[in-house]
N, C-alpha and C positions, 0 to 999 in steps of 0.2 A: 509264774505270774508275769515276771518281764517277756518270755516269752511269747506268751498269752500277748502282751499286750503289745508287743514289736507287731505279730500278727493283725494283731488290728490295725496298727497301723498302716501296713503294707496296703491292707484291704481298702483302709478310708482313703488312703493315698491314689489306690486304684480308681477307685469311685468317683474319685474330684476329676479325672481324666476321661472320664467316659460322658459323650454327650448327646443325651438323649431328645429325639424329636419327636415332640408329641404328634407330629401331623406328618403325613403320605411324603416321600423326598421329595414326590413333583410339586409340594409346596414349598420345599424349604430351597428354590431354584430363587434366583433374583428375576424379579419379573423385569417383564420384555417391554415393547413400545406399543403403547396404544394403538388405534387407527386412526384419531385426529392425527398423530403424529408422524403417522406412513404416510398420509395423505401430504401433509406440509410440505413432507420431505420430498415426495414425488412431483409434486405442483413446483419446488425451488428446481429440480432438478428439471423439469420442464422448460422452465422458462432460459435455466442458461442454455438448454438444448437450441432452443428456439434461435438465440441471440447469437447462437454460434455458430448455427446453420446459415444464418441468414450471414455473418462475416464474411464465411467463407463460402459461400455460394456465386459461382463465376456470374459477371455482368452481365455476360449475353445471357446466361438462364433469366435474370432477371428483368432483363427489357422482354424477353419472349412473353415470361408471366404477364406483362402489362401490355402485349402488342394487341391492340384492339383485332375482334376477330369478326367475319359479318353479321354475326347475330348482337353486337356491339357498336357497329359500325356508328350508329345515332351518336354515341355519347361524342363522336367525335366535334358534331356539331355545338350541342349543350356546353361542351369545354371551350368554347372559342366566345373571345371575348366580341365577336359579331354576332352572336346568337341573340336573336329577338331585334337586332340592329338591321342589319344588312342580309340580304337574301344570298344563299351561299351552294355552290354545287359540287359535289365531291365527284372525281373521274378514278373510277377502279381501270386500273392496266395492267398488264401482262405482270404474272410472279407477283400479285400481290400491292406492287406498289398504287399507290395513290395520289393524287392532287385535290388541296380544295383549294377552292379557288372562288371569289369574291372578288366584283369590278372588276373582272378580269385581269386580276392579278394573284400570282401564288400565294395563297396566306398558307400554307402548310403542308408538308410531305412526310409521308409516314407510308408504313407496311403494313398490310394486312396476312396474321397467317397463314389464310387459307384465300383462294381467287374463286371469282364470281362472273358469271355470266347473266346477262341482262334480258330479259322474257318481258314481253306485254301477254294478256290476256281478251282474247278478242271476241267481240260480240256474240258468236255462236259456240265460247267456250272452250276454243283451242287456243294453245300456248305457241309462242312463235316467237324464234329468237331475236332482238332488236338489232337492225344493222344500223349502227349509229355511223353518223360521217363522221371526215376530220376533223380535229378540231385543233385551233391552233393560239396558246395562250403564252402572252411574253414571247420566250424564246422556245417554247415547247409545242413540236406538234406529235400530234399521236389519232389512234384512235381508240376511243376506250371501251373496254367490257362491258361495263354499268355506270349509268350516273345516276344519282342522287340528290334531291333539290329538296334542299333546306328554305321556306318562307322568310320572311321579313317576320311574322306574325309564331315562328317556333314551327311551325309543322311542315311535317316529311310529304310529298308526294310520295305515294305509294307504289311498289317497285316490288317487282318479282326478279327471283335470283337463284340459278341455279350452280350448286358445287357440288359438283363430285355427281351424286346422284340423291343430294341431297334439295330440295326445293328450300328457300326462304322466301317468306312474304315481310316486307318491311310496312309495317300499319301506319298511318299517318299521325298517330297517338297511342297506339294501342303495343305492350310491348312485341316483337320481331316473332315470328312463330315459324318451324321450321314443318317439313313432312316429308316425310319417304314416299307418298302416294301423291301425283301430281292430280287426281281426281279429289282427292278430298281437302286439298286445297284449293280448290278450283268453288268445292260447295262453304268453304271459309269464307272464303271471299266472296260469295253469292250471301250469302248472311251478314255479311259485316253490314253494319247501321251507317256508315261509309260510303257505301256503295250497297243501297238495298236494288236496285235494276238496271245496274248500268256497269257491269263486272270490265265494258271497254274502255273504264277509267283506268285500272288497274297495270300501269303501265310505267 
């Protein structure tokens, strides 16, 4: 009988050790993170990415980022506290550089990353490069690429501008539009409400 009943023991003993899962192991795993929660985590992880990138990002990358380019070239105008004031003419030259200039005086020198060349568009629809004279402002003479003439009233005289082998048309309100094909810029500008018969403005 003690026997008997040590065995039992043993047995209830064993049983209190044994643990059973009523459900499949892959439930009885401590569950993972959500996807609101990947997402948090990716969006936190983002933003130091951003903050850190941007620390240590050299200077000159980041003047390059904001170097006005000539499909840009306007805002240079719009930034200047003579805009809507004073009538203003920016002189593209060699490598980029630039002058604007107002009452013939420098009001600002900056670089453009890419250089342009100056085109009129003439009466019978051929393009023709402008040969601009000297010109001689302060202590600066040169002669320049392209110019561009900002009104008293906000708007651009309109300007054709070749880089590389890329055509820009500068609209006089309308944003810059660039074309590989100097004919279908030619039929742009024959359509613009701008210039609906008079494409010899265009210059």
């Amino acid at each position: 009988m003690k026997r008997g009943m040590g065995n039992g023991n043993r047995e209830s003993g064993s049983i209190k050790k044994t643990i059973h899962c009523p459900l499949p192991a892959t439930h009885c795993v401590k569950q993972g993170f959500t996807l609101v929660e990947l997402l948090v985590v990716l969006l936190l992880m983002g933003m130091i990415y951003a903050i850190a990138f941007n620390s240590f990002m050299p200077t000159s990358a980041k003047e390059s980022a904001k170097r006005p380019t000539l499909l840009s070239v306007a805002d240079v105008f719009r930034d200047s506290p003579l805009y809507r004031h004073s009538e203003m003419i920016l002189y593209g030259l060699r490598n980029g550089d630039c002058l604007l200039v107002s009452d013939e005086k420098i009001v600002r020198r900056f670089h453009l990353s890419e250089s342009g060349t100056g085109y009129r568009l003439n009466p019978d629809e051929t393009l023709q490069e402008i040969d601009y004279p000297h010109v001689k402002v302060e202590r600066e003479e040169f002669i320049p690429l392209f110019t561009l003439r900002c009104r008293a009233d906000g708007y651009l005289d309109p300007q054709i501008l070749l880089s590389g082998d890329t055509w820009i048309y500068l609209h006089p309100y309308l944003p810059p539009k660039k074309f590989e094909n100097p004919s279908a810029m030619v039929a742009f500008i024959r359509r613009s409400d701008y210039l609906p018969d008079k494409a010899g403005y265009a210059q």
